[in-house]
C-alpha positions, 0 to 999 in steps of 0.5 A: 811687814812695812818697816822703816829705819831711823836715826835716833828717837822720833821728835814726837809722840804723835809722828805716826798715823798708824798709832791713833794715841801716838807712841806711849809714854812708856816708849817716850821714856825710853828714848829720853833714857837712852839720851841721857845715857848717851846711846845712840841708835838706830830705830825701826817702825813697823807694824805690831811685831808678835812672833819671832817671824814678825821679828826676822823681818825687822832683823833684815832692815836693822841688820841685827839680830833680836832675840828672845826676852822671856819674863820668868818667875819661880812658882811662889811669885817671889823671883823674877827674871829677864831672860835674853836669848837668840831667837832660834834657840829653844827654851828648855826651863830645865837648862837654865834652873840648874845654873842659877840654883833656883827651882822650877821657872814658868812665864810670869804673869802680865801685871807684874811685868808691868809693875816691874818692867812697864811694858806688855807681853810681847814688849818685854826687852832689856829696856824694860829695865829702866823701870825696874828702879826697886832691882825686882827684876834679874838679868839673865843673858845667853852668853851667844848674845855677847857675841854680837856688835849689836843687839835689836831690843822693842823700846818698851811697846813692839810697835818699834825696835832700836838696834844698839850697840851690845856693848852700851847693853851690858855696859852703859845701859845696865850700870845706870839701871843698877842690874847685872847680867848673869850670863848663862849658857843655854843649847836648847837641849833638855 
């Protein structure tokens, strides 16, 4: 996978070949987030990331890890959750119901992922919480990822990844956002 590294958001929409219609607005808008914020980065284009295979070569270039981001529901469609978690650790549903008292969780469906998080399947990041102005959306993190200077997270499409500091994640980041982190602690047994 051909990938590049950047300082910071690119100076237009319309700065790479391989993206006939530019970079997405929903892309654009994360950049101009994180600026107001203040939080620097670095960036990563490439190729459409679809696996976490796709990803560990991007972790190579980033030299951070990009973990896993779930978007989850309970059967009724009502509670929705972002759940963070390393890459190479299995998702046991049963592990993470238990600790935050909710019943049975499965993936949730695309177009409230959309609605919520303005991103796509695949796209899904802690970034995606910027949209999640109305707070539908619960933050659930692996305590494993606290443990890391930085943390790789797709700006809304999977096309690039930026490799941010964890600490503006869990700290700047979310406070502007308005979400919380829950952490939990997941081993990937049953």
């Amino acid at each position: 996978m051909k990938t590049t590294l950047y300082d910071g958001a690119p100076e237009r929409a319309n700065d790479r070949a391989d993206l006939p219609s530019g970079r997405p607005e929903q892309e654009m808008r994360t950049y101009r987030f994180l600026a107001r914020a203040g939080i620097t980065f670095k960036r990563a284009d490439h190729d459409m990331a679809e696996t976490m295979e796709d990803c560990r070569e991007i972790e190579k270039v980033l030299k951070a890890p990009i973990c896993k981001n779930l978007f989850l529901c309970n059967r009724q469609k009502t509670d929705f959750y972002l759940l963070l978690m390393p890459g190479d650790k299995p998702f046991k549903t049963k592990e993470i119901t238990k600790q935050i008292g909710s019943a049975r969780l499965s993936f949730g469906p695309e177009e409230f992922m959309w609605e919520y998080m303005n991103c796509h399947q695949g796209s899904a990041s802690v970034l995606g919480l910027m949209n999640d102005t109305q707070g539908k959306v619960r933050l659930l993190v692996d305590e494993d990822l606290k443990k890391n200077p930085y943390l790789g997270a797709h700006p809304c499409i999977n096309t690039s990844t930026l490799k941010l500091h964890t600490s503006d994640v869990f700290g700047k980041f979310l406070e502007l956002t308005g979400h919380e982190a829950t952490y939990v602690r997941l081993t990937g047994q049953a």
